[in-house]
C-alpha atoms as one frame of an Amber mdcrd trajectory, in Angstrom:
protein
   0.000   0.000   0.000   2.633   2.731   0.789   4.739   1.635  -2.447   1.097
   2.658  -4.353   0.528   5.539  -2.097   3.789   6.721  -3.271   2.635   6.324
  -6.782  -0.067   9.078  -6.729  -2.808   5.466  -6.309  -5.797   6.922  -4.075
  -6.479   3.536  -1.818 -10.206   2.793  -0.479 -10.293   3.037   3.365 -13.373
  -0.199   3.217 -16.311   0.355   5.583 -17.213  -3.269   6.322 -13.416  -4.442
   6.799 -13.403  -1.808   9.514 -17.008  -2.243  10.732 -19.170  -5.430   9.495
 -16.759  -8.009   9.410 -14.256  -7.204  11.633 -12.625 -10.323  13.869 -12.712
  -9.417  17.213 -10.973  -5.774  17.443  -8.893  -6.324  14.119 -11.225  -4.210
  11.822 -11.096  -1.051  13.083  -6.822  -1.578  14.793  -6.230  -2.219  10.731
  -8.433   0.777   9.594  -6.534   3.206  11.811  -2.760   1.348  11.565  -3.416
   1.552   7.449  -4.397   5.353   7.900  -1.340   6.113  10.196   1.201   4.342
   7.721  -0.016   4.990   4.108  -1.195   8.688   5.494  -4.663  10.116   5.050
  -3.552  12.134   2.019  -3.767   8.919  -0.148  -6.746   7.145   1.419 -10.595
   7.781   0.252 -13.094   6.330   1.936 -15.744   3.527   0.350 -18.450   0.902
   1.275 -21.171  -0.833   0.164 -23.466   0.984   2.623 -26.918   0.775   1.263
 -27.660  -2.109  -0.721 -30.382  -4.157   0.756 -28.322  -6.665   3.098 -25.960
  -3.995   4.447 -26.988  -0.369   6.426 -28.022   2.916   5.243 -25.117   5.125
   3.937 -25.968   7.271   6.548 -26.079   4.920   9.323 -23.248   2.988   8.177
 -20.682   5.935   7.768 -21.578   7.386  11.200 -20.539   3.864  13.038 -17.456
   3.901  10.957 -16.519   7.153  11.817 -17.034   6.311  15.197 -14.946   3.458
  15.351 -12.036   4.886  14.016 -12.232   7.628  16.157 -12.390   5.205  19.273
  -9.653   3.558  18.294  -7.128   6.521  17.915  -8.030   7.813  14.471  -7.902
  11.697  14.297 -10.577  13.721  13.222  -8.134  16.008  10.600  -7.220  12.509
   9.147 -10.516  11.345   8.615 -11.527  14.475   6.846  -9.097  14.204   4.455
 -10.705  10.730   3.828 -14.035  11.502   3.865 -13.821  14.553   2.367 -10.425
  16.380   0.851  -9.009  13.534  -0.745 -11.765  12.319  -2.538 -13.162  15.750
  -3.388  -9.283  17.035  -5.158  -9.062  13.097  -6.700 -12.281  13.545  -8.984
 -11.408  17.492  -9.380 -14.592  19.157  -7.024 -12.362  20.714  -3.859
């Protein structure tokens, strides 16, 4: 992942690895290990909240953000991911 980050590849930060199918604490310890090493700047943020089996977007996103943030993410970081990164990576900051 950081050889790609240091490509210029955007990387998904994935929803249900961090929240739906975690094993025991491991989802959201990876989420926040893979945003510390490969960096925030290089991370967007995707799921498949929403389809039928799975939670709302809105739902889903909010207990995602939470996690991270229990486990030591910080909020700056997970702007970037949510919002900054994506937003210059399709050209709409």
């Amino acid at each position: 992942m950081k050889e790609a980050a240091s490509e210029g590849v955007k990387l998904m930060l994935s929803a249900l690895g961090i929240t739906a199918f975690p094993l025991h604490e491991s989802g959201p310890v990876y989420g926040v290990r893979m945003i510390e090493e490969v960096g925030p700047d290089h991370l967007v943020y995707g799921s498949d909240y929403g389809q039928i089996h799975n939670p709302s977007h809105l739902i889903g996103t909010e207990w995602t953000i939470k996690l991270l943030l229990a486990y030591g993410a910080k909020k700056e970081a997970l702007k970037k991911i949510f919002q900054t990164t994506p937003a210059k990576h399709i050209g709409v900051e």
